[in-house]
C-alpha positions as CSV (number, residue, x, y, z in Angstrom):
1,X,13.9,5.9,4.1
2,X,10.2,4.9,3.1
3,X,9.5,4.9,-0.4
4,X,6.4,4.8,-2.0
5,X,5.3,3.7,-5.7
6,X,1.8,4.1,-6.8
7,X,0.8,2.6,-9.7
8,X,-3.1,1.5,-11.6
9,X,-4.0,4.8,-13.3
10,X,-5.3,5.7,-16.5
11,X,-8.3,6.9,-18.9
12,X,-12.0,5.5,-18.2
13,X,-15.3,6.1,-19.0
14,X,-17.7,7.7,-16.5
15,X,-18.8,4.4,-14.3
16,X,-15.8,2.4,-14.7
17,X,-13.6,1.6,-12.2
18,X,-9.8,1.4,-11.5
19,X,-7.6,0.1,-8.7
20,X,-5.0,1.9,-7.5
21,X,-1.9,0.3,-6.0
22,X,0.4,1.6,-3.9
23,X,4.0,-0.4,-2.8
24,X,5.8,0.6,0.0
25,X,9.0,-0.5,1.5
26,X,8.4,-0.2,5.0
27,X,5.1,-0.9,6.3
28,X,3.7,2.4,8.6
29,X,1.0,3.0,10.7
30,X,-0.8,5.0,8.9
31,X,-1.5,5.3,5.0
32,X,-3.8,7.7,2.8
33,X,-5.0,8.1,-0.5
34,X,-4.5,11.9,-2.0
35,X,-5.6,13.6,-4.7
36,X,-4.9,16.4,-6.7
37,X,-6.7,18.1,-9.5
38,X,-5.5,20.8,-12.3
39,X,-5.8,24.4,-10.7
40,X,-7.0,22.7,-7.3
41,X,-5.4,21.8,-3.9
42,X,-4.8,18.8,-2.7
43,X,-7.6,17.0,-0.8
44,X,-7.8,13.5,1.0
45,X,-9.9,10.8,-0.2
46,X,-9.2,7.6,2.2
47,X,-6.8,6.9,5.0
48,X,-6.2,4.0,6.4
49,X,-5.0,3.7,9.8
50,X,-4.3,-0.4,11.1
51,X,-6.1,-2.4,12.9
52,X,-8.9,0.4,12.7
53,X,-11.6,1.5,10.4
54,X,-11.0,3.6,7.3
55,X,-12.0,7.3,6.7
56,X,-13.1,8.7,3.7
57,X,-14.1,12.2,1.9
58,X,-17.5,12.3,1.4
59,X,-17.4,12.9,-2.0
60,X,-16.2,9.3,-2.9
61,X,-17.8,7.4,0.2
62,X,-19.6,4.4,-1.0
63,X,-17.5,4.1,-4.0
64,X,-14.0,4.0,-3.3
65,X,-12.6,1.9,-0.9
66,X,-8.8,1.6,0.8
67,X,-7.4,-2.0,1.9
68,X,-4.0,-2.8,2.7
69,X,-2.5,-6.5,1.7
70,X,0.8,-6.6,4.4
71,X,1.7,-9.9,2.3
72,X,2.5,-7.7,-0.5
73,X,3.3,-4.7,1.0
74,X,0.6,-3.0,-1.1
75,X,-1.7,-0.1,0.1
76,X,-4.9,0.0,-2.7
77,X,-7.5,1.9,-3.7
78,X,-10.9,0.3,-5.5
79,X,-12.6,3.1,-7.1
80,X,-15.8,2.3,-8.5
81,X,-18.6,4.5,-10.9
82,X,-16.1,7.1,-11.9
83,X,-17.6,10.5,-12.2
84,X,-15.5,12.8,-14.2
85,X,-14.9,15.0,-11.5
86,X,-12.8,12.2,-10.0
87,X,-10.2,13.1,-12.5
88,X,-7.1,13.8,-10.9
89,X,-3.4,12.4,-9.8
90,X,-3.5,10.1,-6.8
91,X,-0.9,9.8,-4.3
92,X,0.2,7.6,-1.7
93,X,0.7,8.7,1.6
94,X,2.3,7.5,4.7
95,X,3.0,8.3,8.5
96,X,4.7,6.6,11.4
97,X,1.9,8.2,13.9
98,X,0.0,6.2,16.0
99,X,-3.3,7.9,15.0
100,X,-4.1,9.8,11.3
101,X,-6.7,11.5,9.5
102,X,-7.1,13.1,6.3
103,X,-6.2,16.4,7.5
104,X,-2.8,15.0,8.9
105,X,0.7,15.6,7.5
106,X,1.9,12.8,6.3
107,X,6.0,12.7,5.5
108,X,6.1,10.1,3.1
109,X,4.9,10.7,-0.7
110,X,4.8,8.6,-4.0
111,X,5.0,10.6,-7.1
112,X,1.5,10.2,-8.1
113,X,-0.6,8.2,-11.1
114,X,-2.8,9.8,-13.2
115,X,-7.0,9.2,-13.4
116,X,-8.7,10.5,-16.3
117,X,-12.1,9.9,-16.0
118,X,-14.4,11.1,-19.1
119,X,-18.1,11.5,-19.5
């Protein structure tokens, strides 16, 4: 069973940053970034699929940006220049497939960690 902890959330100022972890106990193929917002659905913000190059939504391309340290078995996410409307809770995804996007299913979840971001 593949669990997933996130962890790196909280409250900043529009144009901070904050960096997302993510720990996982078996290391997958493929790994994503999620987020979700109050009264929203759930959209993608970064996968990361290895040994290739990472995806991203638009809306946070040039400013966030996914890495993976195997060392640590850590999945992250830098997000810098906050914009309020990155507010949301972040979750950690993961998939055994050999290929992934942002609109896959992924079968493993963390339980999220909060971003508040305010202006």
């Amino acid at each position: 069973q593949v669990q997933l902890v996130e962890s790196g959330g909280g409250s900043v100022q529009a144009g901070g940053s904050l960096r997302l972890s993510c720990e996982y106990t078996s290391r997958l193929r493929c790994m994503a970034w999620f987020r979700q917002a109050p009264g929203k659905e759930r959209e993608g913000v970064a996968s990361f699929v290895s040994y290739t190059i990472p995806t991203y939504a638009d809306s946070v391309k040039g400013r966030f940006t996914i890495s993976q340290d195997q060392t640590k078995n850590t999945l992250y996410l830098q997000m810098n220049n906050l914009k309020p409307e990155d507010t949301a809770m972040y979750y950690c995804a993961a998939s055994s497939a050999w290929a992934c996007s942002l609109r896959s299913t992924f079968p493993y979840w963390g339980q999220g960690t909060q971003v508040t971001v305010s202006s």
